[in-house]
N, C-alpha and C positions, 0 to 999 in steps of 0.2 A: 191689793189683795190678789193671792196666788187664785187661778184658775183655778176650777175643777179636775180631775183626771177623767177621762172618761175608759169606763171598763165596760166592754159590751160583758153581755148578759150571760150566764154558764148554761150550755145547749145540755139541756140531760138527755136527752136520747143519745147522744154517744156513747156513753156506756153502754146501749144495748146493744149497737153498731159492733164494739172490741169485744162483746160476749157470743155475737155471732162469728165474727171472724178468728177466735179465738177457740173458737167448737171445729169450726173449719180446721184451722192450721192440727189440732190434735188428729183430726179425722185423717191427713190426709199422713199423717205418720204412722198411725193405727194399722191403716190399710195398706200401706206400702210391701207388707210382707206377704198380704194376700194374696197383690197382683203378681207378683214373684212366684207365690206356691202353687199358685192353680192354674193349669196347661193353657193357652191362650183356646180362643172360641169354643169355650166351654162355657155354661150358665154363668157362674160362681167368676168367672175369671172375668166377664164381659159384667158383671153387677160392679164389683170391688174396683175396675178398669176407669169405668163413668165415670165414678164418684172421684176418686182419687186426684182423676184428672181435671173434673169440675171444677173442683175444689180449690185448685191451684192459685184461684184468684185472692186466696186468703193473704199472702206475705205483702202484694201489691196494695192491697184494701188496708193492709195498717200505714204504708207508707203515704197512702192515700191518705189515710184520715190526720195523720202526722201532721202534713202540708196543711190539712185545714186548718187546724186547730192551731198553728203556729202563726200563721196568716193574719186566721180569723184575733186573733190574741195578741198579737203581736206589730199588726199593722197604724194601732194609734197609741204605742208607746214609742214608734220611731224619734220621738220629740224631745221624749223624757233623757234627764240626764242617768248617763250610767247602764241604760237598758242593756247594752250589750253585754258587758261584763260580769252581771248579773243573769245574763241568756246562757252563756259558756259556762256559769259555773253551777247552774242546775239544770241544764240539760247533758252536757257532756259528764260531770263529778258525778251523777244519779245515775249514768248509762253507762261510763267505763270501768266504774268501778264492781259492780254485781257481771259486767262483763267480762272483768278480771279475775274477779271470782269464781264465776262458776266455770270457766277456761279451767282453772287450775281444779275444780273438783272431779270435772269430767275426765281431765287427763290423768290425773292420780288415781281414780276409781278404774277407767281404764287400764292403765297401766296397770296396775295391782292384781285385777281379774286374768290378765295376761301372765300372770309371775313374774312380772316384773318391778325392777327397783324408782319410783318415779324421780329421784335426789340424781340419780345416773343419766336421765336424757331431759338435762335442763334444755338444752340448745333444742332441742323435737321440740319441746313444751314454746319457747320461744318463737320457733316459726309456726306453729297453731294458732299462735296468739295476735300474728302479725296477718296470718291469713283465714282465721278465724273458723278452722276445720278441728280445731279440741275437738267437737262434736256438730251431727250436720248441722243443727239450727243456728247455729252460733254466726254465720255468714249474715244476718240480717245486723247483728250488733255492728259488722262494719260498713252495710251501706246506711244504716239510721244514723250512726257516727259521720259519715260525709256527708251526708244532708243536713245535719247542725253545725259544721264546722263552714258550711257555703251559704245558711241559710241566709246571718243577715247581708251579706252582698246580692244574694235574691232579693232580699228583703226594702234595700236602698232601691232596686230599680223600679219600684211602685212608685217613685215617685216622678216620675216620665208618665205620661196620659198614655201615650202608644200603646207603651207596656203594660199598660193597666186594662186597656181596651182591648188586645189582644196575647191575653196571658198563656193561654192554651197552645194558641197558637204559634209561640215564640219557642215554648216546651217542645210540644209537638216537633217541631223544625229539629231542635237542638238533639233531640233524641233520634232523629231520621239520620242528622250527620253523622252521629255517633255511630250509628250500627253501620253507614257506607265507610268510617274508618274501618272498622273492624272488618269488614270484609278484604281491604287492603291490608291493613296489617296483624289481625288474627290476634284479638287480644285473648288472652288468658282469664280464667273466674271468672266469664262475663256477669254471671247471675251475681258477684258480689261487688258490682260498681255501680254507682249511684245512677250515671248516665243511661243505663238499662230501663228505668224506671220513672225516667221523665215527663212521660207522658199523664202516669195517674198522680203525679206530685204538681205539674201544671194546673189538669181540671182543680184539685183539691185545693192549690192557692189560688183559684180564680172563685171558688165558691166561697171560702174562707174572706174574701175582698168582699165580696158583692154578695154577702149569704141569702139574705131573705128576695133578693131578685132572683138571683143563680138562684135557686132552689122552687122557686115560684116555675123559672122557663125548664127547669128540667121537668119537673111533672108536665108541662104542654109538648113532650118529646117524649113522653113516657114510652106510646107504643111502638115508638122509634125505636129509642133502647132495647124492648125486649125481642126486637126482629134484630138488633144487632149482638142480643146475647143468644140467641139462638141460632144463630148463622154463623155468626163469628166463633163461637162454640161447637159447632158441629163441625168446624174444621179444626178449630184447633185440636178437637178431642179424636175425631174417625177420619181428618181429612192429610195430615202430615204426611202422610207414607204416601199417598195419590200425588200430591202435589210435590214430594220429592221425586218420583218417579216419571210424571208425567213432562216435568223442566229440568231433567237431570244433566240437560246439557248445555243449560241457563243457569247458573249456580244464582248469579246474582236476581234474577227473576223468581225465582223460586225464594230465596230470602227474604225478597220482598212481600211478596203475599203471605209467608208465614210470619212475620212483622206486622204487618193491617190485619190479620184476622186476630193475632194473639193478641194483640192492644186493643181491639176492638169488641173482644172478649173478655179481658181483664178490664178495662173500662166501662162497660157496660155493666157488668156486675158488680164494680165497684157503688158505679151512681146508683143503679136502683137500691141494692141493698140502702144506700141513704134512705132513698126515697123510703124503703119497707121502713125501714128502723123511725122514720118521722111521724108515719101515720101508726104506728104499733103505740108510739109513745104518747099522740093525744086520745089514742081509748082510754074511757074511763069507768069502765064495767070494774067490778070488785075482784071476778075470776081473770081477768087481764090484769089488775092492778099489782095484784098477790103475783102472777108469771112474771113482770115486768123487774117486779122488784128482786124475783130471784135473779132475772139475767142482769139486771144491776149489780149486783154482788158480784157476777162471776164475770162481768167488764170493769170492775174496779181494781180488779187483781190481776185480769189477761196477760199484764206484763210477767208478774209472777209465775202464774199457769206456763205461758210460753216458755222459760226457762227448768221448769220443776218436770214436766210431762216429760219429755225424754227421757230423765232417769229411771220413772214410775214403769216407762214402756220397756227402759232395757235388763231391767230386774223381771218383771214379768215374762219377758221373753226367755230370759237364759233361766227362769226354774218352772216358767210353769207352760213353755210349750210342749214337750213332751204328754204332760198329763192332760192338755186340751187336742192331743195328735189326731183322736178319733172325732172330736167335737169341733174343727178348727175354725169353721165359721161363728159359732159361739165366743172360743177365744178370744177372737178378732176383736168383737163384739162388746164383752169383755172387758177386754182392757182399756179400749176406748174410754167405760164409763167408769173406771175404775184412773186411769190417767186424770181422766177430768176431775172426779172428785177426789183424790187424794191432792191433785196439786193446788187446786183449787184451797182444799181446806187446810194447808201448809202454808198456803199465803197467806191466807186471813190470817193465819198464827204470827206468822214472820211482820204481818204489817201493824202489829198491834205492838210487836216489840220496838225498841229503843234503836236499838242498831239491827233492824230488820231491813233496812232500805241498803245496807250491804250487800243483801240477796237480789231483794226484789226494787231496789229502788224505789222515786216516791212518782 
């Protein structure tokens, strides 16, 4: 008699997790134009400033939760005949292709807006495609694309105890070397290479392994965490320009503390937001239940959203800045809720359709 398989159990609070981080990532495009318009240390320029920059933890926090969910899911099918092949062709076929796609609508629609012919700069369209600049968010399709294409040889070394016992900390390592190369040989697109990002894709395979321990010792570090997103965030956010300044004749000392504090910041915020998102999701009040379930909705589609909102933002901006010139904080404002729910409710439409995982994948 064939064994059983064993499926661990579907975590619903992530959805509420890619509904916050998914508010974030809109927020921090929204506002990118306002830190730009408004003269630095001014009210308005130091509000839009904060946020934008807080915020940042948002592209880290999906690759974060990426790692878990792949781990957590993935770690007791290593057995199973076929897993692999099966892994590559709905994680890569559901991500390259809406990839491919919306590449090519952003460059045609830009192109067009520009007066120009998009059939004439096939070879531009081809190198966007290759370095994932069609449009700015498009750079995440190719570090999520290297992190499925390396996962399951991640994924084989869980089966070594060491590694399994020290996951973090193998990441952690591996990400240190990676930034002392770069400081030798100056790579290029840092922010679009997986090795950037190994530190929140570590903790997130190690909670993914070990979920209800790991999640258990992170709430006993809780008020650890939030001294190290407040610290770690206070430099990363007002502390750059100091700490450039003040080791400006230490290049590599200076790199290094802005390395520990922005990891240290984007990790922290990473976990707790877990943590928020676990306790949000066993209240069971009727007026939390009704909230929950909307940002359920709007974490089922974040992949959608993510792809959709830039459009929403670049149409509003080329017609209706001008008419919000006197209101501009309004604008801002605005659009944000107007990016959200417009892409929002084009997802739901695209995910209902047949060949709607074109767009938004599934």
């Amino acid at each position: 008699m064939n064994q059983p398989v064993y499926r661990p159990r579907r975590i619903e609070y992530l959805d509420l997790y890619r509904a916050f981080a998914i508010m974030a990532v809109v927020a921090i495009h929204a506002t990118s134009t306002a830190v730009a318009h408004y003269p630095k240390h001014t009210l308005d320029h130091d509000f839009y400033y904060f946020w934008n920059s807080f915020l940042q933890f948002a592209v880290p926090a999906f690759l974060f939760l990426s790692s878990l969910v792949l781990f957590y899911n993935y770690s007791s099918k290593m057995k199973e005949k076929g897993w692999m092949p099966a892994f590559y062709k709905k994680r890569l076929f559901y991500i390259f292709v809406p990839y491919l796609a919306w590449s090519f609508i952003y460059f045609t629609i830009k192109q067009l807006l520009a007066g120009k012919a998009p059939l004439e700069h096939v070879k531009q369209f081809s190198e966007q495609l290759l370095t994932g600049t069609a449009h700015t968010h498009l750079y995440f399709f190719l570090i999520i694309l290297q992190f499925y294409v390396v996962f399951p040889m991640l994924l084989s070394l869980t089966r070594y105890r060491i590694f399994n016992k020290y996951v973090p900390l193998f990441f952690i390592a591996a990400q240190a070397v990676f930034y002392a190369l770069h400081l030798q040989f100056h790579f290029t697109r840092l922010g679009s290479l997986l090795p950037s990002y190994l530190i929140v894709i570590g903790f997130g395979a190690w909670i993914g392994l070990n979920f209800d321990a790991a999640l258990k010792k992170l709430f006993s570090y809780r008020y650890a965490l939030i001294a190290a997103l407040l610290s770690g965030g206070a430099v990363f956010i007002y502390g750059n320009t100091y700490v450039k300044t003040a080791f400006a004749e230490l290049p590599a000392l200076t790199y290094t503390l802005l390395f520990l504090f922005r990891n240290l910041f984007t990790l922290s915020a990473c976990l707790l937001l877990l943590m928020i998102c676990e306790r949000i999701g066993g209240w069971k009040q009727d007026g939390t239940h009704r909230a929950t379930r909307i940002l359920d909705s709007l974490g089922t589609v974040a992949f959608g959203i993510f792809l959709i909102h830039p459009l929403v933002l670049l149409f509003w901006r080329r017609e209706l800045t001008v008419e919000f010139a006197p209101h501009f904080s309004l604008g801002i404002i605005l659009s944000y809720i107007v990016a959200i729910v417009l892409s929002w409710a084009i997802a739901l439409g695209l995910r209902q359709m047949k060949w709607g995982w074109v767009l938004i994948g599934r």
